[in-house]
N, C-alpha and C positions, 0 to 999 in steps of 0.2 A: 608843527602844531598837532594837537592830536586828534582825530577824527571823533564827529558823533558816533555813536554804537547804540544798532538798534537792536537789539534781538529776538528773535520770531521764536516763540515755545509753544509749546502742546501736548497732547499726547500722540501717538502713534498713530498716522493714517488722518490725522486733520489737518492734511493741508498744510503744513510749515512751509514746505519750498514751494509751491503752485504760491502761495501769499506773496512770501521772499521774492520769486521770480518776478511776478506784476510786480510788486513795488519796487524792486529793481528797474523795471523796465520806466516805470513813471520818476524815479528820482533822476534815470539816467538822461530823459529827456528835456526835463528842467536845468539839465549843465552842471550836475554833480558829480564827482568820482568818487564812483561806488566802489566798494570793495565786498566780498564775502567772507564766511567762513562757515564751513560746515563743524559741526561738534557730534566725533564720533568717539561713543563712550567704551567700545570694544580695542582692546590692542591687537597689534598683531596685523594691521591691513595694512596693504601693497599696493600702493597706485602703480608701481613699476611691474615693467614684466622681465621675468624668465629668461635670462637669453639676451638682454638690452646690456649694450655697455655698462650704461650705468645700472643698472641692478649688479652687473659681475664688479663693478667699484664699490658698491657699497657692500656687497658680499664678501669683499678682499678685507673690510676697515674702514671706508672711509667715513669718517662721522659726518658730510656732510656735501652733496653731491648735486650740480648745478648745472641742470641740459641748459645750451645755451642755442636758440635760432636764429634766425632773421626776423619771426614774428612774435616769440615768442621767449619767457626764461621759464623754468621749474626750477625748486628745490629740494629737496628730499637730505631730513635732518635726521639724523638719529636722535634718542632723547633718554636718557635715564630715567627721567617723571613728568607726566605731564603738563605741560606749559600752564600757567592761569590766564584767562581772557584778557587780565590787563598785557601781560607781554607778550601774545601773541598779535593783539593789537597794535603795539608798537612799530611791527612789520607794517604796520599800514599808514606809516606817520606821511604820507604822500598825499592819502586819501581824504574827501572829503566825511565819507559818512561809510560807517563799514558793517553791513547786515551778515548777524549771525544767524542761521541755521542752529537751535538748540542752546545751548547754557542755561539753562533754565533755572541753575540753583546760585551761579557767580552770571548771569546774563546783567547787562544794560538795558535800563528804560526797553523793559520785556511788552511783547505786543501777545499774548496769549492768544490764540486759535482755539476756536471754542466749537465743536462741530458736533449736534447730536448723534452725527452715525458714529462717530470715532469713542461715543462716553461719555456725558455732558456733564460733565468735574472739571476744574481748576484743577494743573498741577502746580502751580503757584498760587502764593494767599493773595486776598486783594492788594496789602498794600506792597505789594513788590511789583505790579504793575505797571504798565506805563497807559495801558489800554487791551481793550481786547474783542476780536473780531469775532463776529459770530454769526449762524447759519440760521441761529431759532432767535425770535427778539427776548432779550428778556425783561421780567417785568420787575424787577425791585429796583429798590434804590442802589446803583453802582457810584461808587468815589472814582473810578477813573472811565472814561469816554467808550460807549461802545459804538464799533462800527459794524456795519454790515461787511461779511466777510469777503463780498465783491468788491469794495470800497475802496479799491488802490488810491485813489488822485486824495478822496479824504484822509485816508494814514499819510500819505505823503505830505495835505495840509496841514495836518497835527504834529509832524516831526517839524514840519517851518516852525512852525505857530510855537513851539513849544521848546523847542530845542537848538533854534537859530533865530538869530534876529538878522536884518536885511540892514546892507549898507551897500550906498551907491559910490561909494569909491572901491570898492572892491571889481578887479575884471573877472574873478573866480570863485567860485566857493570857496571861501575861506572859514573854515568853520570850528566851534571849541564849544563847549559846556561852563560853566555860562557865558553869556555874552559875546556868542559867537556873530557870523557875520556872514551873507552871501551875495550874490549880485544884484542887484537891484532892478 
């Protein structure tokens, strides 16, 4: 089934991951399985180092290369064009709810970071929204919810409220757009 997708946007320096991290940390406590994803718009980065087996694998050819531990798996794909959020999501068809780090132009039900030291502009229009957290109150009429941008456990209640519906037969989060489902 496929995960809700929430995704954290902004500009530069407002806090997307500090947000992402807490609401991670409050989803994961409520007995969800979170997933992430960071959206890095440069090519060309390496999580691998220099010298590691697998970087000399993937430096030989190999399109797609798979550390395997005891606590742990990585994968390191090569890619001709950059994946779209829907199929890089599909890697998460496990998960219950999977926060992106950035997409802000193909993002899901987007939570914008609104922070005056960072430039207090939308880089999204309002209605591509889902919500949006912020440092200064504002005063007009907004169409989607704002939070205060310490507000973890409230964005965590607005993705319930909003994006899953609770069912007490379920032992898991089992969750989907719409009429999704979680424990009770």
């Amino acid at each position: 089934m496929r995960p809700v997708v929430v995704s954290i946007v902004g500009r530069s320096g407002s806090g997307k991951t500090t947000f992402l991290v807490a609401l991670l940390r409050v989803l994961k406590a409520r007995g969800y399985r979170v997933g992430t994803v960071k959206h890095h718009v440069h090519s060309g980065i390496s999580l691998d180092r220099e010298g590691k087996d697998s970087w000399e694998h993937a430096q030989a050819g190999a399109d797609e290369v798979i550390v395997a531990a005891p606590d742990q798996i990585v994968t390191f794909r090569a890619l001709s064009n950059e994946l779209p959020l829907a199929k890089v999501v599909e890697l998460f068809n496990h998960m219950d709810i999977v926060l992106t780090d950035g997409y802000r132009i193909e993002g899901e039900n987007r939570i914008e970071i609104l922070r005056e030291a960072a430039g207090f502009s939308l880089v999204c229009r309002e209605d591509e929204l889902f919500a949006i957290a912020t440092d200064k109150p504002l005063e007009l009429d907004w169409p989607v919810p704002i939070l205060d941008i310490d507000d973890f456990e409230g964005a965590a209640d607005l993705i319930e409220s909003k994006l899953v519906v609770r069912s007490s037969t379920n032992s898991r989060a089992d969750l989907n757009q719409p009429g999704s489902r979680m424990p009770g």
